[in-house]
C-alpha positions in Angstrom: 0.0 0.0 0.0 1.2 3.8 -0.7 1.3 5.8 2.2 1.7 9.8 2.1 3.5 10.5 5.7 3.6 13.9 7.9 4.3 15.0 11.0 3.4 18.7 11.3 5.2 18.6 15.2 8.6 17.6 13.8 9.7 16.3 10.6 11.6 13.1 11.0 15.3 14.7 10.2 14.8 17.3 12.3 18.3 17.6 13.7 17.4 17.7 17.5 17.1 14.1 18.9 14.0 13.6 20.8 11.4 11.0 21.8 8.8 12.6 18.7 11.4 12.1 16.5 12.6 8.4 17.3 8.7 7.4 17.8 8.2 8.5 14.4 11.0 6.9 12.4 9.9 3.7 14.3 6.1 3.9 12.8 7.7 4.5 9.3 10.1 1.8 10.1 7.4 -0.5 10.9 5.2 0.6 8.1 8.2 -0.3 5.9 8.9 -3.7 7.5 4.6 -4.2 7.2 5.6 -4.5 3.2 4.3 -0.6 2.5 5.3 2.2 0.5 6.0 5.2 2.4 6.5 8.5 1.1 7.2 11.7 3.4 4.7 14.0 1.3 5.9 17.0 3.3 8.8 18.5 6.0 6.3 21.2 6.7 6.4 22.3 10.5 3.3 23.7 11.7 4.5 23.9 14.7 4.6 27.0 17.0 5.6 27.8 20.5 3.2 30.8 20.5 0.3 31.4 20.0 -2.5 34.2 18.9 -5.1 33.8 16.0 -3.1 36.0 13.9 0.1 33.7 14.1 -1.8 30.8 13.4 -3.7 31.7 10.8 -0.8 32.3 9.1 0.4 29.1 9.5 -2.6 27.5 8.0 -2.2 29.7 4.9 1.4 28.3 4.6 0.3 24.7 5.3 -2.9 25.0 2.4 -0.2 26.7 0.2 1.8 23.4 0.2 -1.0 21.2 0.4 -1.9 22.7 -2.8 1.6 22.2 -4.2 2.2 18.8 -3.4 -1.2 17.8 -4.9 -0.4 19.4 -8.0 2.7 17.3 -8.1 1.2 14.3 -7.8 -1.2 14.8 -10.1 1.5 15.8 -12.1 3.6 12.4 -11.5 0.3 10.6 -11.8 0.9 9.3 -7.8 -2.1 8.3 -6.0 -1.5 6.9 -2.6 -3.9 5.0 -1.3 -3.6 6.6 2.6 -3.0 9.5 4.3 -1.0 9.2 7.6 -0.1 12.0 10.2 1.9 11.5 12.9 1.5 13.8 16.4 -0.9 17.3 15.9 -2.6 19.2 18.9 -3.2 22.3 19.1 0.3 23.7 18.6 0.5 21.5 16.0 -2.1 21.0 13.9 -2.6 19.4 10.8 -4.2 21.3 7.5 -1.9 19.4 4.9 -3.3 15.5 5.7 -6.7 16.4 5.1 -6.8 18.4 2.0 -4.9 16.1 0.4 -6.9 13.4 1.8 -10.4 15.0 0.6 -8.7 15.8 -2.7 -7.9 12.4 -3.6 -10.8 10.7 -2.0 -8.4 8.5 0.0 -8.3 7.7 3.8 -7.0 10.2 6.9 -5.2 8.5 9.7 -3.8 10.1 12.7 -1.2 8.5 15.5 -0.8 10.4 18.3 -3.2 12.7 19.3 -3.6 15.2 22.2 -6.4 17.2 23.4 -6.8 20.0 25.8 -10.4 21.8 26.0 -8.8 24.6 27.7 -7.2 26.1 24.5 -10.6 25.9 23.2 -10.4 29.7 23.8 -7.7 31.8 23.9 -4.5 32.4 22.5 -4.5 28.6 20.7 -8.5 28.9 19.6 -7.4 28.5 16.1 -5.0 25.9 16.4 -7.5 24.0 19.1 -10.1 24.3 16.4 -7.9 23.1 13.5 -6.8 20.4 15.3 -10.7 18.7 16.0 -11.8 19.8 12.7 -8.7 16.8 11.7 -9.8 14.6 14.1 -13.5 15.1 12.7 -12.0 14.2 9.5 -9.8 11.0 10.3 -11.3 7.6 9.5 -9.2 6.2 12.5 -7.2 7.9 14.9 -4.8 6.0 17.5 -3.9 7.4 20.7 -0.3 6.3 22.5 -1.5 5.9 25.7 -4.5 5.7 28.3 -4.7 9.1 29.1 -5.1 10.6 25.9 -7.3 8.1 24.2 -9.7 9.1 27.4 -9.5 12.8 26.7 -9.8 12.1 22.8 -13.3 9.9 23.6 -15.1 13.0 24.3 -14.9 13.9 20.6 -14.6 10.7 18.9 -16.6 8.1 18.5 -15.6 4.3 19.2 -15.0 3.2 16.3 -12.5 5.7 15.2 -10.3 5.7 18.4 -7.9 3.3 19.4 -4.5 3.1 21.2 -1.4 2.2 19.6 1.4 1.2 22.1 4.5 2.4 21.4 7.1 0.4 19.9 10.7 0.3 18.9 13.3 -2.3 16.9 14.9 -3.7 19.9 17.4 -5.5 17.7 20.3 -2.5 18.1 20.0 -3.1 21.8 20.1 -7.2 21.6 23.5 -6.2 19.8 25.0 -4.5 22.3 25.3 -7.1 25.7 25.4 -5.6 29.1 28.4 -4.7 30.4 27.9 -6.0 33.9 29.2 -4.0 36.7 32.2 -5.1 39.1 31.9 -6.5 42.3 32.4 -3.7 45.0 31.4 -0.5 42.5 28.7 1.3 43.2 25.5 0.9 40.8 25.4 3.1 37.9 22.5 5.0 36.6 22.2 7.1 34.0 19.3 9.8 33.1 18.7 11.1 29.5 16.6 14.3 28.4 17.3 17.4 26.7 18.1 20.3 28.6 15.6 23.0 27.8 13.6 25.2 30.7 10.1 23.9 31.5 9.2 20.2 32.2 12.8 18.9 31.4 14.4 21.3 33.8 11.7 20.3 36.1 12.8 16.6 36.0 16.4 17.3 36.2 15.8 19.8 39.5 13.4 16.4 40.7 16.2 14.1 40.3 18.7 16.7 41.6 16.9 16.8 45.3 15.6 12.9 44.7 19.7 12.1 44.7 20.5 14.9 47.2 18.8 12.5 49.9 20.8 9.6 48.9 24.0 10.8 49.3 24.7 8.2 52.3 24.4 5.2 49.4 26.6 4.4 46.9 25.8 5.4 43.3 27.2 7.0 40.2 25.1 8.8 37.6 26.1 9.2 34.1 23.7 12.2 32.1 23.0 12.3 28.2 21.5 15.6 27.1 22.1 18.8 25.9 20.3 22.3 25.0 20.2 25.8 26.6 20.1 25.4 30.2 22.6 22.3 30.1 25.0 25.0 32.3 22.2 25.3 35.0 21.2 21.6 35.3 24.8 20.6 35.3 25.6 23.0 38.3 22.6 20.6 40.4 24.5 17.4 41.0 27.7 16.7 42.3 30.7 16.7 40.1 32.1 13.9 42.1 29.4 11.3 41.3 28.0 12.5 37.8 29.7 12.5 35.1 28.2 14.7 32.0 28.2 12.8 28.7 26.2 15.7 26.3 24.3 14.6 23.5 25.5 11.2 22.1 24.3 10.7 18.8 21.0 7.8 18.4 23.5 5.3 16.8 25.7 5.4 20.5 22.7 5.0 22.4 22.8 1.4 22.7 26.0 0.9 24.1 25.3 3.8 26.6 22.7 2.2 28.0 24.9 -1.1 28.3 27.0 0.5 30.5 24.4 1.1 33.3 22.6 -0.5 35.5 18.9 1.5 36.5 17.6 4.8 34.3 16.7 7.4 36.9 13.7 9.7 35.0 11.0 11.8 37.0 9.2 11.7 33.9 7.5 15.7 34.6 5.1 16.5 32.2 6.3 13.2 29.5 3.7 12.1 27.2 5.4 8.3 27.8 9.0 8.9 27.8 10.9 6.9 25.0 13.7 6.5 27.1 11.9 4.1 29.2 11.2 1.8 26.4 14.8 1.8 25.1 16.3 1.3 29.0 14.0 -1.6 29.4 15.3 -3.1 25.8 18.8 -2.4 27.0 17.4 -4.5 29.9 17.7 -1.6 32.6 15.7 -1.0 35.8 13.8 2.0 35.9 12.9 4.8 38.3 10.6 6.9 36.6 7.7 9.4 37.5 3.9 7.7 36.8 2.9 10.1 34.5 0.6 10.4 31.8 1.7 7.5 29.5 4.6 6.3 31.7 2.5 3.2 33.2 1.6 2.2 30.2 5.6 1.6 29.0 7.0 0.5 32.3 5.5 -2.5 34.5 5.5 -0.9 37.9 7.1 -3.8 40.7 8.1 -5.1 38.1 10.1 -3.6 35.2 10.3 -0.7 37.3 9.2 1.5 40.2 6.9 4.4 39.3 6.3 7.4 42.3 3.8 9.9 41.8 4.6 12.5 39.1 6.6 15.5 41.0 6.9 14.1 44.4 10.8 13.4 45.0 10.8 11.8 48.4 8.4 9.0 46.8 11.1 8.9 43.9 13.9 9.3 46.1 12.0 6.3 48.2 11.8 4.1 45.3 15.5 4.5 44.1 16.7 3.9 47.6 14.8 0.4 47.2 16.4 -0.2 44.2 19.7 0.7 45.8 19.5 -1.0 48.5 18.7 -4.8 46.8 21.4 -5.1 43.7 19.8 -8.5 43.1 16.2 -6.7 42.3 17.9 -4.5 39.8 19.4 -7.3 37.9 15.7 -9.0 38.2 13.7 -5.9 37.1 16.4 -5.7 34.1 15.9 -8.8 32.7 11.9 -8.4 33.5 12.2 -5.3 30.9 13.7 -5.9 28.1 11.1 -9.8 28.2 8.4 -6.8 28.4 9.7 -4.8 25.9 10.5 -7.3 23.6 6.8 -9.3 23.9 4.5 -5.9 24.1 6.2 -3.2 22.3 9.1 -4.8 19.6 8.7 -3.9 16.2 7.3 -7.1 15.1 3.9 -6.2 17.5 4.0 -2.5 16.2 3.6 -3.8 12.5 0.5 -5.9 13.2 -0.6 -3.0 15.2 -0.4 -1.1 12.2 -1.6 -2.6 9.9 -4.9 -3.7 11.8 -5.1 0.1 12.0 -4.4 0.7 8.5 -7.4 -2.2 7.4 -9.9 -0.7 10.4 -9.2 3.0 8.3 -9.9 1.5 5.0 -13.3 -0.2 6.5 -14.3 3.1 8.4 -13.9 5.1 5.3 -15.6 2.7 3.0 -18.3 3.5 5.4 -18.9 6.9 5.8 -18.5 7.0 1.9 -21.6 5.3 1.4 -23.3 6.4 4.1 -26.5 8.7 3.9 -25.8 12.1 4.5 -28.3 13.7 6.9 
C-alpha cells in the first residue's frame, strides 16, 4: 500500500534528537517492515511555541499553500496513494496538509498520536484547538499512544475511530549491544537522559537533583545524556564527584550507553510516555521513573520498574533507595524489561498494530463514503 507521511510537530530529520522524533521513524520503520510504501509528502512544521489567531492563521495559509503544491505534483507524477498518515498534531500542532490532500484524492486520513486540551478551546490557541478537531472530525481512524489521551480524545470521537497504539521500537540494536555488567564492589550506575531545555525537562532534572541529594549516604554514580540551553544550569545541580556529563550522544551510541548502566533514573515531569523508558527496558535496565501520563503504560511498575507519583521526589527518592538498597532486584527488574519490551512493544507487534489500523481506516472510510448524509 502507498502511504503519504507527515508530522506537522517535527519532521523526522529534524536535527534535535527527541522521543517525537525516534517514535516516528519507528512507525515508518514499521510501516516499511509491514511491506508498504512510504513517502514523506511533506517537512512542513506547523508547529509553534506561540500562540495568537493572527500567528496561526498564518500558518494555516502556509500549510494550504503546500497542500496545494504537493497535490499538484502528484497529479502531475500521476501518484495516488492509497492513505493519508499523520503523525503527532494538537493544538500547537495541527494538521491542514493530511486532510486536504486526503479530501482531494478521495483517499483515507489516519492520525497516531493525538492530544487534546479543552482549555485552548479559547484563547490564544483557539485556532489551532479548532484546526486540530476539525482533523480529528475528519480522520477515518485515529490511534492514541497511551490511556490518558485516548480518554481525553473519547469525548470527541466516536468508538469506532479511536484506538490506542502502544508504542514500539526495533529492539534488535540493543540485543546487539550485551550488558556490560558492573564489578563486584562498584557502586551501581545509573544514567538519566533528556534534553536540557527550561520547562518540564528542567523540572525533571531539578526532581532528580533533590531525589539524589537524599541519597548521598548510598553508593551510586550517575552518568547524564542531554544537551540544550540550560545544560550549564542543570549541570551546576549534582555533584561533580558522582556524575559524570556525557552531552548529546548521537541515536546510533545510544545502545552501548545504555549497556553500561545499571537503572535509568527519569522523573518523567510532564512526558507524554517517555521513549527513554522503552529503550532502558530493551537495554534491559531497571527504571525509576515518575507515573505520568503514559509512563504506566511503558514500564510494569514492581516489576520492570518503580513508578512514584509525578513530581513528588521523596516518593522517587524512596523508590530509588529500594532499588539501591537490593542489587539483586535491579538485575531481576532488568531482565523483567527488556522480556516486556520485547513481547509488548518490539517492532514485530507494532507492525501488526499497524496494519490492523491501517485495514480498520480503510473499512471506516468505506463506510462513511456510502453512508446517507443527513
Amino acid at each position: 500500500m502507498r502511504i503519504a507521511f507527515t508530522a506537522p510537530m517535527k519532521p523526522l530529520d529534524d536535527p534535535q534528537p527527541s522521543g517525537d522524533r525516534t517514535t516516528g521513524r519507528q512507525i515508518v520503520a514499521a510501516l516499511t517492515a509491514g511491506g508498504h510504501e512510504v513517502r514523506t509528502a511533506s517537512r512542513f512544521r506547523a508547529w509553534r511555541s506561540e500562540g495568537g489567531v493572527a500567528a496561526q492563521e498564518e500558518v494555516e495559509r502556509q500549510a494550504l499553500t503546500e497542500a496545494t503544491r504537493i497535490g499538484d505534483e502528484w497529479a502531475r507524477e500521476g501518484y495516488r496513494p492509497d492513505l493519508f498518515l499523520t503523525y503527532h498534531l494538537y493544538h500547537k500542532a495541527p494538521d491542514w496538509i493530511g486532510p486536504a490532500l486526503a479530501d482531494r484524492f478521495g483517499i483515507p486520513y489516519v492520525v497516531i498520536e493525538a492530544s487534546r486540551a479543552p482549555k485552548r478551546r479559547t484563547g490564544d490557541w483557539a485556532h489551532g484547538f479548532a484546526a486540530a478537531d476539525a482533523a480529528l472530525a475528519r480522520a477515518d481512524m485515529v490511534a492514541a499512544l497511551h490511556r490518558a489521551d485516548h480518554a481525553c480524545l473519547a469525548e470527541v470521537l466516536p468508538e469506532e475511530r479511536l484506538t490506542i497504539l502502544p508504542p514500539f521500537l526495533d529492539t534488535s540494536a540493543f540485543a546487539s549491544h550485551p550488558r556490560i555488567e558492573r564489578a563486584p564492589g562498584t557502586p551501581p550506575r545509573l544514567l538519566a537522559v533528556g534534553m536540557m531545555r527550561e520547562g518540564a525537562k528542567e523540572q525533571s532534572y531539578r526532581l532528580l537533583a533533590q531525589a539524589l541529594s537524599r541519597l548521598s549516604h548510598l553508593p551510586w554514580t550517575l552518568t547524564i545524556a542531554g544537551d540544550g540551553p540550560r545544560r550549564a544550569a542543570i549541570e551546576a545541580l549534582f555533584p561533580a564527584t558522582r556524575c559524570s556529563f556525557a552531552g548529546l550522544v548521537p541515536e546510533r551510541e545510544m545502545p552501548a550507553l545504555y549497556a553500561r548502566h545499571d537503572v535509568l533514573v527519569w522523573p518523567a515531569i510532564r512526558e507524554a510516555f517517555g521513549f527513554v523508558f522503552l529503550e532502558a527496558q530493551a537495554a534491559e535496565l531497571a527504571v525509576v521513573g515518575g507515573d505520568a501520563f503514559g509512563v504506566p503504560d511503558v514500564v510494569a511498575d514492581g516489576q520492570s520498574g518503580l513508578l512514584s507519583p509525578e513530581g513528588d521526589s521523596t516518593a522517587f527518592a524512596a523508590n530509588l533507595e529500594t532499588l539501591l538498597a537490593a542489587p539483586e532486584r535491579i538485575a531481576r527488574f532488568g531482565a523483567a524489561g527488556r522480556a516486556y519490551v520485547t513481547a509488548h512493544h518490539g517492532l514485530a507487534s507494532g507492525t501488526a498494530r499497524l496494519n490492523a489500523l491501517i485495514e480498520t481506516a480503510l473499512r471506516n472510510r468505506a463506510g462513511r463514503a456510502t453512508a446517507p448524509r443527513s
